[in-house]
N, C-alpha and C positions, 0 to 999 in steps of 0.2 A: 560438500556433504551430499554426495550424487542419492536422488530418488527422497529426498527430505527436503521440508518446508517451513519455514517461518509463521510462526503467529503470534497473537495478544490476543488478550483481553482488555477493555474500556473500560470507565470510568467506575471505582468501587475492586479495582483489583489493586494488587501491589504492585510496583515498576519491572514486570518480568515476561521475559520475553521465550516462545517456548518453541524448540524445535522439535515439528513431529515428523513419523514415519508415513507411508501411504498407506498404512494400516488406521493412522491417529492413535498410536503409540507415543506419546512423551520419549524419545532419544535425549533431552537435554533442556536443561531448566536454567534462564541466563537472568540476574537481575543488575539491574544498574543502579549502584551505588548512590545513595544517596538522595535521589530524587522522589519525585512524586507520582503516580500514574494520573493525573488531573483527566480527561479524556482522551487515551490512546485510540488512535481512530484505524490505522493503515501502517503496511510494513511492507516494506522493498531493500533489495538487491540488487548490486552494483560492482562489477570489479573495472576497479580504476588501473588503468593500463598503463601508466608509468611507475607505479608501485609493486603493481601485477599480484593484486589481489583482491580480494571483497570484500564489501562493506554492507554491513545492516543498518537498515534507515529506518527509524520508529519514527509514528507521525503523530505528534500531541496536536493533534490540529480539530479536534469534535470542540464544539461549541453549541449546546441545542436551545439555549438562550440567548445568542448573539451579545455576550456579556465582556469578552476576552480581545482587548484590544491587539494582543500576541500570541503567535502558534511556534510552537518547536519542531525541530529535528533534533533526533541525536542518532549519531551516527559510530557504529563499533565496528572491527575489525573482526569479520565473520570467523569463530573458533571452529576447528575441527577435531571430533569428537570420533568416538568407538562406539558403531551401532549396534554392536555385541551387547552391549550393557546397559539397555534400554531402561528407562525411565529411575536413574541411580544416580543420572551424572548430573550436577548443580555447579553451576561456575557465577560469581560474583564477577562483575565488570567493573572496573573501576577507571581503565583510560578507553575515555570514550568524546567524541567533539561534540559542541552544540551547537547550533545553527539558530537563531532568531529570528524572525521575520513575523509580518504584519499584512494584510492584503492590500491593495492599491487605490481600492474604493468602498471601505470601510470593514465592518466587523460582519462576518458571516459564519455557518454554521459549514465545518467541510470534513466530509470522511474518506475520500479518495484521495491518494496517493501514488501517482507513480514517476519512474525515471524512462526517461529516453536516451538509451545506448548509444543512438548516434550523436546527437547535442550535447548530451551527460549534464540536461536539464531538467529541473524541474516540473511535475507539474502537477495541478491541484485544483479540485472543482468541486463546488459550492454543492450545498444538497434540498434545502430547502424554501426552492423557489419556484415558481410553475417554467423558468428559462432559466436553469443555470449556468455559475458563470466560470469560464475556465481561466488558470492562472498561472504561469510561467514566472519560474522561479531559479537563480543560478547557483550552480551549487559550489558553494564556495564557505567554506568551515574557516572564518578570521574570528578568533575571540572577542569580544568586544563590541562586535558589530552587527546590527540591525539591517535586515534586507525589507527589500520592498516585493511581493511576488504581486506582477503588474497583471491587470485585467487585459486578454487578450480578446475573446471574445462569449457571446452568451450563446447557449446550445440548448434546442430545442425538448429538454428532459427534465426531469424532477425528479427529487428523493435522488439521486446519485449517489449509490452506498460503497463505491471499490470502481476499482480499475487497476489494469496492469499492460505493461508493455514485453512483448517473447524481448528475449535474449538479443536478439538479432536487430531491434527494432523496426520488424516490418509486420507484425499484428500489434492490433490493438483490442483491449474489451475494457468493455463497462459496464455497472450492472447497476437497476431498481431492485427493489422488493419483487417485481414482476418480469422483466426481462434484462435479458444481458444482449449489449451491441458490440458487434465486428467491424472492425475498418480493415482492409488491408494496403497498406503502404508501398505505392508501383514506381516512387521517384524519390525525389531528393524534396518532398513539401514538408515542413515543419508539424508538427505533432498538431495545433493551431487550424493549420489549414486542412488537413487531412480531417479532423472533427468537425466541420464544416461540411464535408461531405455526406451524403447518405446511408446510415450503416445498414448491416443486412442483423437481423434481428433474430436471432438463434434456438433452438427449443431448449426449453428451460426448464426443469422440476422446482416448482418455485418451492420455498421453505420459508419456517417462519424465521422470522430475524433473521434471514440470510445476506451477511454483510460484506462477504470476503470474496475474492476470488484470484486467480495464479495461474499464469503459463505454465505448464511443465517446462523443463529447462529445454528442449528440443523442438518445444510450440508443438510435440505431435499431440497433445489435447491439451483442457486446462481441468483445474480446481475448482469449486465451490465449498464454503464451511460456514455453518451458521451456529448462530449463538443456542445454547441449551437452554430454554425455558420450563416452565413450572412441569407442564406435559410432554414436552417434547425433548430427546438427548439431541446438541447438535450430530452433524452428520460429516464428514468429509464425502463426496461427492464428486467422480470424474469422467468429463466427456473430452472421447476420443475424436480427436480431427475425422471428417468424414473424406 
């Protein structure tokens, strides 16, 4: 769905997942059958190369009581849709996988989410802690079965609300309330070590509840989208690679 984007809404919405235009036009209104929206936190895309196609990863992984000894995935098989007929089209999901998993060194609160294209790993960082911690997770959809996403290491940031990996897996961002971080990726070092490095720290129009953020699919800029509060309408928001 070339020049369109994935989103959600947390915890108080229904299980539905919405794809918009870069206008923030609603193109399409996806819900998953059956479930719950407990705290949807983050949402990623992935085309899996032996299938040779995409998949949407919703992240039940917000916890802001550190109450939830388990976080979800579920993962659907991205539809494509007619952008002719904007904000009409509703599609109910119903085969869709789950993925379970628990963190490696107990119960934490995490709203970031993303895939690495080269690994076609997991990964997933903690939010509030004055060092958060990152966590590497494999992505493997067996019914039944309980993963472990292991503590890899802790990074010198706090409030960690979003992250995303381009297409190609050689940038990275991350974002607070306040700024958003860059990595750029020059070798074959795992997602892990390359956060470890020094990011360069980008200008930022900070917004209120601003929780989201997106590669454009060609990394020539990215996304930002923040939540609508009492005063404020979210915003979609995009900065152009310089």
């Amino acid at each position: 769905n070339p020049n369109n984007y994935w989103t959600l809404n947390d915890s108080g919405n229904g299980a539905q997942i919405f794809l918009i235009n870069d206008k923030a036009k609603t193109v399409l209104t996806c819900t998953l059958a059956g479930i719950n929206n407990r705290d949807w936190e983050d949402i990623a895309i992935s085309k899996e190369i032996v299938e040779e196609k995409n998949y949407v990863y919703v992240g039940e992984i917000g916890d802001n009581n550190a109450r939830y000894p388990y976080k979800i995935i579920y993962r659907f098989a991205e539809p494509q849709v007619n952008p002719d007929f904007i904000g009409i089209n509703n599609l109910v999901i119903t085969q869709f996988d789950t993925l379970v998993f628990k963190l490696s060194d107990g119960i934490r609160d995490t709203e970031a989410l993303m895939i690495d294209p080269i690994s076609n790993k997991f990964y997933i960082v903690s939010k509030r802690e004055d060092a958060v911690h990152l966590y590497e997770l494999s992505n493997h959809f067996n019914s039944g079965d309980t993963l472990v996403a292991e503590f890899k290491t802790e990074l010198p940031y706090s409030y960690i609300v979003a992250a995303d990996i381009s297409s190609d897996g050689k940038d990275v961002l991350m974002k607070d309330y306040d700024h958003i971080y860059y990595w750029k990726r020059t070798g074959q070092e795992s997602i892990s070590e390359l956060l470890k490095k020094a990011p360069v720290t980008l200008t930022y129009e900070r917004e209120p509840q601003g929780e989201s953020i997106a590669w454009q699919r060609d990394a020539s800029g990215f996304y930002t989208l923040s939540e609508t509060l009492k005063d404020f309408r979210g915003k979609l928001i995009y900065y152009k690679r310089k």
